[in-house]
C-alpha positions as CSV (number, residue, x, y, z in Angstrom):
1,X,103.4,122.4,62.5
2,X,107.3,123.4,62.8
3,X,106.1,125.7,66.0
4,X,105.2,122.0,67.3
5,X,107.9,120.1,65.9
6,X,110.2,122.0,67.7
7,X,108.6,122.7,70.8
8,X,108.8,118.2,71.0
9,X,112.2,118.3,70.2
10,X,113.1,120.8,73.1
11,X,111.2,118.5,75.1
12,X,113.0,115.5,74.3
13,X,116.4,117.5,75.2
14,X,115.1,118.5,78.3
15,X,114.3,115.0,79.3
16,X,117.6,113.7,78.2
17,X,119.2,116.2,80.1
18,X,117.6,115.7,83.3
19,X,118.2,112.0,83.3
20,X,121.7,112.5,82.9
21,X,122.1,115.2,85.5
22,X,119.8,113.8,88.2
23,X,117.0,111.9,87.6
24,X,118.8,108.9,86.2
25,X,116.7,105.5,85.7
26,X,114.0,107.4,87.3
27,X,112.1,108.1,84.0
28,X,112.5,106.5,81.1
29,X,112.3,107.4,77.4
30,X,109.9,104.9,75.8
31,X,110.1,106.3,72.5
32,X,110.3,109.1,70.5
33,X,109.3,110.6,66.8
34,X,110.7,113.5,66.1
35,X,107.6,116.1,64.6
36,X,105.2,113.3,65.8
37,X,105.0,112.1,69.5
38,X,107.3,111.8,72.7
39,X,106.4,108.8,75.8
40,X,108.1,109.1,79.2
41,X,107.7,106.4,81.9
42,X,107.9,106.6,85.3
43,X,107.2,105.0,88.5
44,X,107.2,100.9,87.6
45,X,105.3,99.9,90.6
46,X,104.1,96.4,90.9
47,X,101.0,94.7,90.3
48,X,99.1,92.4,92.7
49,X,96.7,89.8,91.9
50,X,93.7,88.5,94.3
51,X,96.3,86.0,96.6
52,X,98.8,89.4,96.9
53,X,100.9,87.9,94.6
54,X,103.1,90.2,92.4
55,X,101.9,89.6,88.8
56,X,103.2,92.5,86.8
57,X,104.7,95.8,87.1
58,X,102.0,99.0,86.0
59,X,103.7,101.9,84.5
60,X,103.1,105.4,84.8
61,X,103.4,107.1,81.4
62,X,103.4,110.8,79.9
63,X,102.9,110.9,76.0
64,X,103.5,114.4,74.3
65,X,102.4,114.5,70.3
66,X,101.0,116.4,67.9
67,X,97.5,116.5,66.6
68,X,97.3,113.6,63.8
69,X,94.1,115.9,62.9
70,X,95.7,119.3,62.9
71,X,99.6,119.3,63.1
72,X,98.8,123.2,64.0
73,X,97.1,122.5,67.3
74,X,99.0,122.8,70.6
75,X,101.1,119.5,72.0
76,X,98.4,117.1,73.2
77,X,99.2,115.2,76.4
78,X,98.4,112.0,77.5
79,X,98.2,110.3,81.0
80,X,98.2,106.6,81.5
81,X,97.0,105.5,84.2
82,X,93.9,107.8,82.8
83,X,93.6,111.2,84.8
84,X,90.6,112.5,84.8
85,X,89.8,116.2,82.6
86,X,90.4,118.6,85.6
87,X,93.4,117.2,87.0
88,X,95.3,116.4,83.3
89,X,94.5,120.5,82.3
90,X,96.2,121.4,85.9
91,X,99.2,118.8,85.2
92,X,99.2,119.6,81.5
93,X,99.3,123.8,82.0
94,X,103.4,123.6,81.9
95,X,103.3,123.0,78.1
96,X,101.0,125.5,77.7
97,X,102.5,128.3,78.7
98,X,105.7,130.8,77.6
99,X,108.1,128.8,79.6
100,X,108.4,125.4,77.9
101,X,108.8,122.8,80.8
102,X,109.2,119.0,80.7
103,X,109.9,119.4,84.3
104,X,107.5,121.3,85.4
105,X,105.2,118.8,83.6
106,X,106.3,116.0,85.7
107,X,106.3,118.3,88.9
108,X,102.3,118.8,88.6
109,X,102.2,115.3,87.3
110,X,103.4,113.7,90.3
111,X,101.9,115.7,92.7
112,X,98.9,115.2,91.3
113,X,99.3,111.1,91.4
114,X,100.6,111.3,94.9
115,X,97.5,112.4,96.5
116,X,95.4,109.6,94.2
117,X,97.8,107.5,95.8
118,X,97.4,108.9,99.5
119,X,94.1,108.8,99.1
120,X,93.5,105.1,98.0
121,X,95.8,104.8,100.9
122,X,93.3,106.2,103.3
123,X,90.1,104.8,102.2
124,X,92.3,101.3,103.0
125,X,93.2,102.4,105.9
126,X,90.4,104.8,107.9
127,X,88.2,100.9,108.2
128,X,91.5,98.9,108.9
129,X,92.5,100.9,111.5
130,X,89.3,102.1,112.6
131,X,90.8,105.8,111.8
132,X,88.0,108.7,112.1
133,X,89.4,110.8,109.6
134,X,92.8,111.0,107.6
135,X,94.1,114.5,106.7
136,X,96.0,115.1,103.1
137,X,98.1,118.2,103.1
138,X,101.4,120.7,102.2
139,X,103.1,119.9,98.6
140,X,104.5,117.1,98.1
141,X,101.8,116.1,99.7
142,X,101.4,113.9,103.2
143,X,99.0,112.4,104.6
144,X,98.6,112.5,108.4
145,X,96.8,109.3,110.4
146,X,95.7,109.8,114.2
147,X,96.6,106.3,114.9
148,X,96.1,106.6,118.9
149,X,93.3,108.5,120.6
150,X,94.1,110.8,121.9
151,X,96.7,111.9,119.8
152,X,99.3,114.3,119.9
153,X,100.6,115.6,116.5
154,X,103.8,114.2,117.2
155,X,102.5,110.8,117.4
156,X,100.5,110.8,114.0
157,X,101.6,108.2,111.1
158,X,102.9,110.6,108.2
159,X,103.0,108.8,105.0
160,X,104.0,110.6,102.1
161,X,105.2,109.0,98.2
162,X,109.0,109.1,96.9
163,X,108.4,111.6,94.0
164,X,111.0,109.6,92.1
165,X,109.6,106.0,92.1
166,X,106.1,105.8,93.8
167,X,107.0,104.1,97.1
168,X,105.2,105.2,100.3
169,X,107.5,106.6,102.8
170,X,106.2,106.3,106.9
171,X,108.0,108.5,109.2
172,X,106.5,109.4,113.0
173,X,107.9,112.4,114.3
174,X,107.8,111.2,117.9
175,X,109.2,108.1,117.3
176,X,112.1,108.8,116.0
177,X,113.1,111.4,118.4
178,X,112.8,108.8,121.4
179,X,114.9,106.4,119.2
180,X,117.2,109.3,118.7
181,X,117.1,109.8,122.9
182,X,117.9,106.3,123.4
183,X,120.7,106.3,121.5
184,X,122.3,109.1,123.3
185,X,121.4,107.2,126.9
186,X,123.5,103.9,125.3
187,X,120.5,102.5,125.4
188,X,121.3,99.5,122.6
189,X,124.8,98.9,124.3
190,X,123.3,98.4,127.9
191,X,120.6,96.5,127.7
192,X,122.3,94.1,125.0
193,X,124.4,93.4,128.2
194,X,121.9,92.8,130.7
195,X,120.4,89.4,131.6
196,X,117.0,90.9,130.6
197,X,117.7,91.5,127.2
198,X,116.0,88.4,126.3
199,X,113.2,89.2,127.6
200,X,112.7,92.8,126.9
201,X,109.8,93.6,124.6
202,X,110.6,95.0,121.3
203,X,107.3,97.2,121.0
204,X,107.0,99.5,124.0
205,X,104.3,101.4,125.7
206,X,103.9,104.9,125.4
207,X,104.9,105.2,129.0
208,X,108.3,103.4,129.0
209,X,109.2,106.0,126.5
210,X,108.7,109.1,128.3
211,X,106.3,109.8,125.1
212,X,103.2,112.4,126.0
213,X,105.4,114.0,128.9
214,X,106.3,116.9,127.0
């Protein structure tokens, strides 16, 4: 029961500590009872209703305690949203071992909730898009869309999550490195000049971009 007591407390000072140093408002804690229970939030992501209308924000939560039953059990953890039994032992294993780590707890955590999140993401999107298959990979994870067919890797949609509040992040390689190329033509300051400019589509063709002429 002191064993337990004290591995919360060290808990609670490691949180502390990382909010001041770096994670800030990024995690939050809810409460805490010393020798009884500790509850972290993170990610506050918002809430739809049925007309896409933001009702609410849903929380993510981690709560640490003791066994009411047996204060001589190991730190119980708790995951809300619910994780299910396989994936809270994999996220839960950093209390559980020598090394006593509320970061590492929120490192398997989120990784864990990123690729639910990816993958809700691509069961919306494979029908939307008429996508053929949607890859998840590497840690933290990304998931890769083939939004053109053919296409290269350079051209996939990479959407991955911001580890620190749960916000998808979109990136296309090949994108950005023609936006990078037409910078270094003074792209922007010429054709702002020209009489076309008005009539210059913002969205352009694969072609017009040199793209798939590597």
């Amino acid at each position: 029961s002191f064993c337990q007591s004290l591995q919360l407390e060290v808990l609670h000072s490691q949180v502390l500590r990382l909010c001041r140093d770096r994670l800030r408002d990024f995690i939050v804690v809810e409460e805490y009872t010393a020798g009884s229970r500790l509850v972290l939030c993170y990610w506050r992501l918002p809430k739809f209703d049925e007309n896409n209308v933001e009702r609410e924000n849903t929380t993510c939560k981690l709560c640490v305690q003791m066994d009411p039953t047996d204060p001589s059990k190991p730190l119980q953890v708790t995951h809300v949203p619910h994780l299910n039994q396989k994936d809270a032992q994999l996220a839960d294993q950093a209390i559980k071992s020598d090394f006593l780590s509320v970061e590492k707890l929120l490192i398997h955590t989120v990784h864990i909730r990123t690729k639910h999140k990816l993958q809700e993401l691509s069961e919306v999107l494979k029908p939307l898009l008429g996508l053929p298959e949607c890859v998840i990979s590497g840690s933290p994870a990304v998931l890769h869309c083939p939004i053109l067919q053919p296409c290269m890797i350079s051209e996939e949609l990479l959407i991955t999550v911001n580890t620190h509040t749960g916000h998808f992040l979109a990136h296309v390689p090949q994108f950005e490195r023609s936006i990078r190329w037409l910078k270094s033509q003074s792209f922007w300051e010429l054709s702002m000049k020209s009489p076309e400019f008005s009539q210059t589509p913002l969205v352009q063709s694969k072609s017009s971009f040199g793209v798939g002429s590597e």
